[in-house]
C-alpha positions in Angstrom: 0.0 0.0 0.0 2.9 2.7 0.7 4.5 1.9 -2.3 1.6 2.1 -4.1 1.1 5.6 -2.5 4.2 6.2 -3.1 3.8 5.6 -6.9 0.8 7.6 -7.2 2.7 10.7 -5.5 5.4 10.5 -8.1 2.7 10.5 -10.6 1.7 13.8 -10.1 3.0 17.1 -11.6 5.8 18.1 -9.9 4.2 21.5 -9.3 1.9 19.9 -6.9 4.1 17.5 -5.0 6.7 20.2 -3.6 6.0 22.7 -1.1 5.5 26.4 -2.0 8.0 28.5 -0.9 9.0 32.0 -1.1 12.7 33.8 -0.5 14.1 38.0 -0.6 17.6 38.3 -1.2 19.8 40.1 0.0 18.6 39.9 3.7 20.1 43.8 4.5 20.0 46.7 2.5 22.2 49.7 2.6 19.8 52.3 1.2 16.1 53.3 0.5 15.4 52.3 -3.3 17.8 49.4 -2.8 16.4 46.1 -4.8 15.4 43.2 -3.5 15.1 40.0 -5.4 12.4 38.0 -4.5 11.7 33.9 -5.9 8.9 31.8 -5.4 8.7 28.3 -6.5 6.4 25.1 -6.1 3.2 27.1 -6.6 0.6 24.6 -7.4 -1.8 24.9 -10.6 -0.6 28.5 -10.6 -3.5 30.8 -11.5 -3.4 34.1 -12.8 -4.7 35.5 -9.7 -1.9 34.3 -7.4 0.1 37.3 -5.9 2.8 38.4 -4.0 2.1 40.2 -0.6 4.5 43.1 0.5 4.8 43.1 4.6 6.3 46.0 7.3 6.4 44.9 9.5 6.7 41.6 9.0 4.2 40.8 12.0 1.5 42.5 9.8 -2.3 40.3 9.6 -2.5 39.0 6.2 -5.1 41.7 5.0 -2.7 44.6 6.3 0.0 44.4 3.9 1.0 47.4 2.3 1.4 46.6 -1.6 0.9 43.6 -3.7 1.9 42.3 -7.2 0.5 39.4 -8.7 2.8 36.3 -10.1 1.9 36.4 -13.6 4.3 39.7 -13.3 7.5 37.3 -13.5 7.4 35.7 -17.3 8.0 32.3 -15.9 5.0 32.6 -13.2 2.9 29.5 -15.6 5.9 27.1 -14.2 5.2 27.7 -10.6 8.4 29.8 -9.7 9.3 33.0 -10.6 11.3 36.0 -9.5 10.8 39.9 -9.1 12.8 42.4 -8.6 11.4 45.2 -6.0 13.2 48.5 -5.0 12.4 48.9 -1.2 12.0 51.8 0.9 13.3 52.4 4.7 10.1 52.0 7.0 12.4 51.8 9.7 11.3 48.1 10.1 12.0 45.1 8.2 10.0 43.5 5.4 8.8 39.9 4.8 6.7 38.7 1.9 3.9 36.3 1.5 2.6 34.3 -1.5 -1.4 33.7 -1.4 -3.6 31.3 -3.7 -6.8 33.3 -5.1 -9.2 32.4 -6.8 -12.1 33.6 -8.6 -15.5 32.7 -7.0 -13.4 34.4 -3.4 -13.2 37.8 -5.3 -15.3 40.5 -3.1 -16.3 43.4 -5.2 -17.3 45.0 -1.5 -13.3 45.3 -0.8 -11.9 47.1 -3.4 -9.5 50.1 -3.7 -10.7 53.8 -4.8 -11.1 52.2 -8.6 -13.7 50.0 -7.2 -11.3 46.8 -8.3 -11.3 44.2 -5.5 -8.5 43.7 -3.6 -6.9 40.5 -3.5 -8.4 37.9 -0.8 -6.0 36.3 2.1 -7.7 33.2 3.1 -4.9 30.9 1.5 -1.8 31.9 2.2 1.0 29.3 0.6 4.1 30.6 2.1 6.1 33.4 3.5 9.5 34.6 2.9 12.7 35.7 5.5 13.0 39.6 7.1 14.9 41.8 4.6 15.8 45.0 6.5 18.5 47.8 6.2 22.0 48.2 7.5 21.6 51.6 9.1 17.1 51.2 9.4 17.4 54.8 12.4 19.7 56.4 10.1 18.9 59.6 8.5 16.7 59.7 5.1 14.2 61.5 3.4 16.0 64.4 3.3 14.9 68.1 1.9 15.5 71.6 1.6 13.9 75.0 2.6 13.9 78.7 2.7 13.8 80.3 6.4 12.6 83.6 6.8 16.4 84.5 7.0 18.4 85.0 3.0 21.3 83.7 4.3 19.7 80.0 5.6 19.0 77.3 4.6 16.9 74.7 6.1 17.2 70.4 6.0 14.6 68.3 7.3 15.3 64.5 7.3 13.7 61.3 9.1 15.5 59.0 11.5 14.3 56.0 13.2 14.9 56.9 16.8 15.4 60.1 16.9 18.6 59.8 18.5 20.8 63.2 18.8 21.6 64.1 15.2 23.6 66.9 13.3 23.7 69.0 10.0 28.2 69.4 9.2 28.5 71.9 6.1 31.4 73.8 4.4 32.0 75.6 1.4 34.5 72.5 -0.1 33.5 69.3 -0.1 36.5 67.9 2.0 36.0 70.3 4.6 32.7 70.5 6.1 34.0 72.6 9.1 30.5 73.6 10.4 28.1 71.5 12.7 24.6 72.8 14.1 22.0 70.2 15.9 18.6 69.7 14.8 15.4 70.2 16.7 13.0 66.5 16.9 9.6 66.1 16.4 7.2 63.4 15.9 2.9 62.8 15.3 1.5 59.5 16.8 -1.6 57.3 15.6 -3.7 59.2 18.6 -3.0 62.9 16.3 -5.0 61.3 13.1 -8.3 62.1 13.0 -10.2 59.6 11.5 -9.2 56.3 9.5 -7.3 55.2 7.3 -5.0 57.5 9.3 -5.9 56.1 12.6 -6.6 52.7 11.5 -3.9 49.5 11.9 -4.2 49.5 8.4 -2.7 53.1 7.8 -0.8 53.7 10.5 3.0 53.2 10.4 5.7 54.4 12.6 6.3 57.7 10.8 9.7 58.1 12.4 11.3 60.8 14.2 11.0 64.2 11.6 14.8 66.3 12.2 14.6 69.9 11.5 18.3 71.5 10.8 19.4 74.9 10.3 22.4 76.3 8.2 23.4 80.0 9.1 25.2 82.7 7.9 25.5 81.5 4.2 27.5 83.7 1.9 25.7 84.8 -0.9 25.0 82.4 -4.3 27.5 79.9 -3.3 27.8 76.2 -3.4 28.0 74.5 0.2 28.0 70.9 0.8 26.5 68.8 3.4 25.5 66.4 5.3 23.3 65.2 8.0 23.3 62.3 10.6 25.6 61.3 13.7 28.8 59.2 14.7 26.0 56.9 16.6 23.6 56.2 13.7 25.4 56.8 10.3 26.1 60.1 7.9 24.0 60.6 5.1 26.1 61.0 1.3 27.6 64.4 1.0 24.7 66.8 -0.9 25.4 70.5 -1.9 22.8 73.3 -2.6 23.5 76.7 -4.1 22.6 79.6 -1.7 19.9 82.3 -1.6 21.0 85.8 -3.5 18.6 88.9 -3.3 20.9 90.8 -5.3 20.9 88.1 -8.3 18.9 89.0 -11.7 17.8 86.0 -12.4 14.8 83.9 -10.3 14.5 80.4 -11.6 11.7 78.3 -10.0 10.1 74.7 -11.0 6.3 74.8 -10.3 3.7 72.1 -10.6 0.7 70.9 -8.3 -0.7 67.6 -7.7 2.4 65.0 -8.3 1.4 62.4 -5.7 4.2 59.2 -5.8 5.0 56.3 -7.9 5.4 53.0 -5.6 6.5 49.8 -7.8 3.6 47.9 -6.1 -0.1 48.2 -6.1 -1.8 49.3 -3.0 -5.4 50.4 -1.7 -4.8 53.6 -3.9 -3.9 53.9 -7.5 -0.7 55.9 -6.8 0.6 58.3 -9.6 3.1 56.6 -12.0 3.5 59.8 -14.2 4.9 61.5 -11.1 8.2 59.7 -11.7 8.9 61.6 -15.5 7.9 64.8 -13.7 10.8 64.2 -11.0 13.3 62.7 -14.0 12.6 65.9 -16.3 13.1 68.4 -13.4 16.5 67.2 -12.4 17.8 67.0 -15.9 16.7 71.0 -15.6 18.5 71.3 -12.4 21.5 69.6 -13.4 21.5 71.8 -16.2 21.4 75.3 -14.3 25.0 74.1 -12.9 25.3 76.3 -9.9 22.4 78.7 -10.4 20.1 78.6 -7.2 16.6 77.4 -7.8 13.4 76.1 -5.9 10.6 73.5 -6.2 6.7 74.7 -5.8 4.0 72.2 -5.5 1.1 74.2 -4.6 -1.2 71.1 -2.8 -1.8 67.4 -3.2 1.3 66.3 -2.3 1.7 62.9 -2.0 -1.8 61.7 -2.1 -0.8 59.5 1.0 -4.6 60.2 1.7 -4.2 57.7 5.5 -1.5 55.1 4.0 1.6 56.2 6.3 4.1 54.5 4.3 3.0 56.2 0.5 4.9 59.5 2.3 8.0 57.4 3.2 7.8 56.6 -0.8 6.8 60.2 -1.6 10.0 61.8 0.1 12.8 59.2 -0.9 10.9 59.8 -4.6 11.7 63.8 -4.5 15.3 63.5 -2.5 17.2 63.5 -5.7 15.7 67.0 -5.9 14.5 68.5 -2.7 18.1 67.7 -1.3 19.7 69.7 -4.0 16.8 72.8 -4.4 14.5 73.8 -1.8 11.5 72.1 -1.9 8.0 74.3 -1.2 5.0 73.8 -0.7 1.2 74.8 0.0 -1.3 73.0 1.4 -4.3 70.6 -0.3 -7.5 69.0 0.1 -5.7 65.7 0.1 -4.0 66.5 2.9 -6.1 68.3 5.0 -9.7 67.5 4.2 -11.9 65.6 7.1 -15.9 66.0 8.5 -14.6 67.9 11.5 -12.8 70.3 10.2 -12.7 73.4 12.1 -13.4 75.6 8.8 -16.1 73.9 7.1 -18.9 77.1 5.5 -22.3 75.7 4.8 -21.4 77.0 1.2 -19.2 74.8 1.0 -20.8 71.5 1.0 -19.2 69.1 -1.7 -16.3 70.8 -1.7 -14.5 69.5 1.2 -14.5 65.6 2.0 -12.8 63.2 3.6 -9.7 63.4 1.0 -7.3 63.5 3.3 -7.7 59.9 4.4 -8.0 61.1 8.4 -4.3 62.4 8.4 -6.3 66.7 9.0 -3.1 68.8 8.1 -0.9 66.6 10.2 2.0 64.9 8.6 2.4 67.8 6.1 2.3 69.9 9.0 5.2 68.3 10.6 7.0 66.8 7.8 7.4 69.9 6.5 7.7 74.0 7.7 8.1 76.5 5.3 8.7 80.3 6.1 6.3 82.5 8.4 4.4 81.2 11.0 0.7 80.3 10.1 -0.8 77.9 12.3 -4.5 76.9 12.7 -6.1 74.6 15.3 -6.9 71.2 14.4 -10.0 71.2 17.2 -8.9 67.9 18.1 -5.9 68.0 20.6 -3.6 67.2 17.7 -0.9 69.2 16.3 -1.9 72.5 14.9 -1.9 73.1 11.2 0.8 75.2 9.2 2.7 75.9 6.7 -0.9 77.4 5.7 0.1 80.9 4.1 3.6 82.6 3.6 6.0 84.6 1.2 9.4 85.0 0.5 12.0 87.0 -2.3 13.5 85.0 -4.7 15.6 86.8 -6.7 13.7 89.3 -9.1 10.1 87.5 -7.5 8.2 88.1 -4.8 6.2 84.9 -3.9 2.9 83.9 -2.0 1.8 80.9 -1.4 -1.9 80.9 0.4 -4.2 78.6 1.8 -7.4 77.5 0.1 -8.6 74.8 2.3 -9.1 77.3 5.4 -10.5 80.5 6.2 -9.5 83.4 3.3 -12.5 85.3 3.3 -12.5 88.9 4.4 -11.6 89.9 7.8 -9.8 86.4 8.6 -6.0 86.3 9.2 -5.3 84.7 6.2 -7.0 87.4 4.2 -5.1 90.1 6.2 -2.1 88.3 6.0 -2.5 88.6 1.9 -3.5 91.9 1.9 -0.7 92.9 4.0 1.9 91.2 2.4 0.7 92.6 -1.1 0.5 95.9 -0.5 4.0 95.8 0.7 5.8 94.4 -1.9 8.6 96.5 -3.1 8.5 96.3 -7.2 11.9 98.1 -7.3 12.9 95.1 -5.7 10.8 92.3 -6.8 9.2 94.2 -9.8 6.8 90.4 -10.6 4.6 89.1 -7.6 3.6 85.0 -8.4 0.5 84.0 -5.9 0.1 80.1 -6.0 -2.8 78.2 -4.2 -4.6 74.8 -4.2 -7.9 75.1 -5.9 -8.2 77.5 -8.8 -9.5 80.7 -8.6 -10.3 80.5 -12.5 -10.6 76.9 -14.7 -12.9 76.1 -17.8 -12.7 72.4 -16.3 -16.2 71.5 -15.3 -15.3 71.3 -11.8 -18.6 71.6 -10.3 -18.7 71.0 -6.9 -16.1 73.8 -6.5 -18.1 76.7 -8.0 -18.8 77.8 -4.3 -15.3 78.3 -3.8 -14.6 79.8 -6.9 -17.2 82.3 -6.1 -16.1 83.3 -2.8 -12.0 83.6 -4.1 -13.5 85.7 -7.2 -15.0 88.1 -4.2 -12.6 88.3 -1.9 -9.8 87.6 -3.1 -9.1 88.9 -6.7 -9.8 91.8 -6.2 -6.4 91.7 -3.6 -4.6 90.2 -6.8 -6.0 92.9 -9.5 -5.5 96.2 -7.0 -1.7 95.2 -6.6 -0.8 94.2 -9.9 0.0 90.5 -9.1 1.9 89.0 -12.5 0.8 85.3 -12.0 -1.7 83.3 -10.0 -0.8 79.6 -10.2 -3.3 76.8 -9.1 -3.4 73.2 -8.8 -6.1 71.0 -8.2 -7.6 70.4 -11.7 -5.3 67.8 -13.2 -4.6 69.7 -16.6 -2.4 72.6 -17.9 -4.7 75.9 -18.5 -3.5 79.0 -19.8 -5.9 82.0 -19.3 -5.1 85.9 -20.8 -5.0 88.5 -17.7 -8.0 88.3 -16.0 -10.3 90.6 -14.2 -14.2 89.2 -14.0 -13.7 86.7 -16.1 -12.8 89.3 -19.0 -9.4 89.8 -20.4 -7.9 92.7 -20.0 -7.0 95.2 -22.7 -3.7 95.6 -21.9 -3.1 98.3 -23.8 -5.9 100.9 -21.8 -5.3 98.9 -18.4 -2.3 98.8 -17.2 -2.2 102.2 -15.5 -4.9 100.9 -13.5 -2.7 98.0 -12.1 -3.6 95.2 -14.9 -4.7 91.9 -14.2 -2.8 88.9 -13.1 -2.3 85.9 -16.1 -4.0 82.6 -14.0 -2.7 79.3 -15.0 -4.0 75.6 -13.5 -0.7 73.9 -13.4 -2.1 70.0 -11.5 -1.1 68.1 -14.2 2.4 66.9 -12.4 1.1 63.2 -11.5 -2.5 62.8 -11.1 -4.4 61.0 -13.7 -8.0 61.7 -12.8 -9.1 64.5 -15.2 -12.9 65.5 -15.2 -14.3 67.0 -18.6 -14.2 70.2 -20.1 -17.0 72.4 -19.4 -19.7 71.9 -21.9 -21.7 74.5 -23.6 -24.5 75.6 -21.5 -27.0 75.1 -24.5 -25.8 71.7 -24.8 -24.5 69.8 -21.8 -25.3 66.6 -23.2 -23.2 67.0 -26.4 -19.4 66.2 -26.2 -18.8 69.4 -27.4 -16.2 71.5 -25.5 -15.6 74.7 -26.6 -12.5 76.8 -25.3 -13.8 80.2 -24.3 -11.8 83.1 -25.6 -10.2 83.9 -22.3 -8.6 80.4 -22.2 -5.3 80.6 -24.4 -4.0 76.9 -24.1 -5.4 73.9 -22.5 -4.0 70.4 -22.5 -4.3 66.9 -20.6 -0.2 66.8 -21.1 1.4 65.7 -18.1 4.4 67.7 -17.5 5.9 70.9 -15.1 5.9 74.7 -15.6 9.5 76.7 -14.8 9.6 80.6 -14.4 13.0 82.2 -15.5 12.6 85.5 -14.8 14.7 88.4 -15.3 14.9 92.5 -13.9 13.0 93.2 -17.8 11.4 90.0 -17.7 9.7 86.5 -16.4 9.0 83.6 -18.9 6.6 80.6 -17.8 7.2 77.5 -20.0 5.1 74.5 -19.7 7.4 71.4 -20.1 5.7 68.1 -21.1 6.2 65.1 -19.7 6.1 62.8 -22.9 9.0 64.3 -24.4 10.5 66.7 -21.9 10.2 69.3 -24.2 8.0 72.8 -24.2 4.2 73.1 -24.7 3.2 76.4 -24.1 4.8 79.7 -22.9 4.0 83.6 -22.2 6.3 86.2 -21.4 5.8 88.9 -19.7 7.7 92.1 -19.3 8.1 94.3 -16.4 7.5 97.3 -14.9 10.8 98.6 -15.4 10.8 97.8 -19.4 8.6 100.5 -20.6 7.5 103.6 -20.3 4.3 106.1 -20.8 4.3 109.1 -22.5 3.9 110.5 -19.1 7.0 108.9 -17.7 5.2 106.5 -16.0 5.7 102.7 -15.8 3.5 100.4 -17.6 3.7 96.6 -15.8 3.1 93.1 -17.0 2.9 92.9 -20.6 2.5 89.1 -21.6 3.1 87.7 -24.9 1.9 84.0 -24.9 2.7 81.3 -27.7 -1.2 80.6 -28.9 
């Protein structure tokens, strides 16, 4: 009888006689975006649904991993064995990988991600790998850049994983960093979300300990290199930055909104693939500038984290090749701030805030970053306040503002005096173009609908702030496309050549089209919504679904804003537009902003 047994076992496909199993090589990692190779074999009757479970920490429940790729990935996956290759990033805790058997009559269209596909089902799990971690897992990472209120500093923000004493060393050679200031700690918990994901087991991941470093008394447009860590934890690789100069002629700036991250793994969210040629093109540009200074701007949406705590770990060790080299700034979005309780929630506003930002209310983009100025608003709930709301700085031959759309701008708030304020002061010998930048747009032939409230309520109280001081560009996210409108007052352009005494109007362009692939349609003609007939009204000058970037190069006599597509790296669209100090009235007077756009 055993032989017989015996016999019949042999019998059988060798596929079903050996044991599934599942290995991740190498079993530490120096780095964040290090690969790891994982191999399966001995899968059983594999089944194009089989798939590949992505664990950290590696005590995770089955249904809490946080990515997946199914089998039939690996060209060989009809075998039973297979291999991928997965570039990992630094949770500060080690990885392990699971291998589960799914089939089609378990598929629960009830459990799907924001696509409304269903997400794989756990109930048989055929093997798990080995821990892969990383040599230095507290050591520093995710590190960026950013103005302080002060021209000569600079400011790095990095993670660790204990937050163990750690250090900024700097120097003007590379050999010789001869400086060495501390950096303040600071850290959000799962008890500071405010609703799940966020504060779920599901989202929630150890965020880290956030490091928040200082560099002083920077000379003027130079190169310094540095790096930041400790002798107990590890050194990150030597960086270098070029410094702030107010004196320069030349501003250059790299602008965009809604990027999001690429992950090479599916997860409850589709995450933004595209965002990855928008980071590639950008630091071909940078490289290119040698050592001009620049900056980053991504006005809102970030990293579309929306509760998953580990899509920002992805999100900042995406930007690093960047935001260690420029500074990096930002404003906030609805998809990082938007929950019910919001403190600032008008009754006109219904539809227009959610629960988009997945729980997290303001918090890690609170923390993770700080900008210049102080702006802070109470979350209501005991957890950190909100900031990096509303602020402005001088780069160069541009003055910039950054404001807040997802909280109070409406006349009499801070944020509105803040604006007003900070307009009316700018000094155009100085800064003779003023760039204002916000989440959702102020203008957009998109048919947005549920934001038409807002719309209304910026169009009141706020443009006429923008018109009164002669603000050159207003730049907006939000909408996922590139839109180009002529200056703007009411929805009219403006005849430049009888308004410009009376302070102009500013030239509003949507740029949200760095990453994020939803696009809603175009608005249709009132006569005929039902037609797919989009007309492009006359104040719109170029529109396009392109992903892609915008830069400003922008001289005392001049400030061009190209739109740089994504497919090709190449430019799109472009207006230029001259400044105050380039002509003159018969009266001696100045005439400002003069654009002349490629139609």
């Amino acid at each position: 009888m055993a032989f017989l047994l015996l016999l019949l076992l042999s019998s059988l496909p060798s596929s079903l006689s050996s044991h599934p199993s599942v290995s991740a090589t190498p079993k530490l990692l120096t780095k964040s975006n290090n690969t790891v190779h994982i191999e399966w074999s001995g899968v059983p009757s594999p089944s194009p649904l089989d798939w590949l479970g992505i664990y950290s920490p590696p005590d995770s429940p089955d249904d809490h991993f946080i990515g997946y790729l199914f089998l039939n990935s690996s060209p060989s996956w009809p075998s039973g064995a297979g291999a991928i290759h997965l570039p990992l990033s630094n949770l500060r805790s080690n990885y392990s990988f699971r291998i589960f058997r799914w089939t089609a009559d378990e598929v629960n269209y009830r459990h799907h991600d924001h696509d409304h596909n269903p997400l794989p089902g756990t109930r048989h799990r055929l093997a798990v790998s080995g821990e892969v971690g990383f040599e230095r897992a507290a050591g520093p990472d995710q590190i960026h850049l950013s103005f302080t209120d002060a021209e000569d500093e600079m400011r790095v923000m990095f993670v660790s994983g204990d937050g163990v004493e750690s250090f900024v060393r700097y120097g003007l050679e590379e050999g010789r960093l001869d400086r060495l200031v501390g950096s303040e700690v600071r850290r959000y918990e799962r008890k500071d979300m405010c609703d799940s994901p966020a504060n779920s087991s599901l989202g929630w991941r150890d965020p880290g300990f956030i490091h928040d470093g200082v560099m002083k008394n920077l000379k003027k447009g130079k190169k310094y290199y540095y790096k930041v860590g400790s002798d107990a934890r590890g050194w990150s690789d030597i960086r270098s930055f070029i410094s702030r100069d107010s004196g320069s002629n030349e501003t250059i700036a790299f602008l965009f909104g809604d990027m999001g991250t690429y992950t090479p793994y599916a997860t409850f969210y589709r995450v933004q693939e595209e965002s990855k040629s928008t980071v590639k093109w950008i630091l071909r540009d940078i490289e290119a500038l040698g050592d001009k200074p620049a900056f980053v701007s991504h006005i809102g949406d970030i990293s579309y984290a929306r509760g998953f705590s580990w899509i920002w770990d992805e999100f900042f060790n995406q930007i690093e090749p960047i935001a260690s080299r420029v500074p990096y700034h930002v404003c906030i979005g609805n998809h990082e701030y938007d929950w019910p309780l919001q403190p600032w929630r008008p009754g006109w506003s219904y539809g227009a805030y959610g629960t988009d930002g997945g729980g997290e209310c303001g918090v890690p983009y609170s923390l993770k970053f700080k900008m210049p100025g102080n702006s802070s608003l109470p979350t209501g709930t005991g957890a950190p306040h909100t900031q990096n709301l509303y602020y402005s700085f001088d780069a160069g031959v541009v003055h910039f503002l950054y404001i807040s759309t997802e909280t109070n701008f409406l006349k009499g708030s801070d944020q509105y005096n803040f604006i007003k304020a900070d307009l009316e002061s700018v000094d155009r010998n100085k800064t003779p173009f003023v760039v204002v930048q916000g989440h959702r747009p102020m203008y957009t032939t998109s048919n947005e609908v549920r934001d038409a409230p807002m719309r209304e309520r910026m169009l009141e109280h706020l443009e006429p702030l923008l018109v009164q001081n002669n603000v050159t560009l207003a730049l907006w996210g939000h909408v996922h496309r590139y839109e180009r409108f002529c200056p703007l007052k009411n929805f009219s352009c403006v005849d430049t050549a009888s308004e410009l005494k009376a302070g102009g109007a500013p030239v509003h362009v949507v740029i949200g089209m760095a990453g994020q692939d939803w696009q809603s349609i175009w608005e249709p003609r009132s006569t005929h919504p039902d037609l797919p007939i989009f007309p492009q009204p006359e104040r719109s000058m170029y529109r396009g679904g392109e992903f892609g970037y915008t830069r400003i190069v922008a001289t005392r006599e001049k400030l061009t804003l190209t739109y740089i597509g994504n497919h090709d790296g190449q430019m799109h669209d472009m207006v230029e537009i001259q400044s105050c100090h380039t002509f003159q009235d018969n009266g001696g007077g100045m005439q400002c902003s003069v654009p002349h756009g490629l139609q």
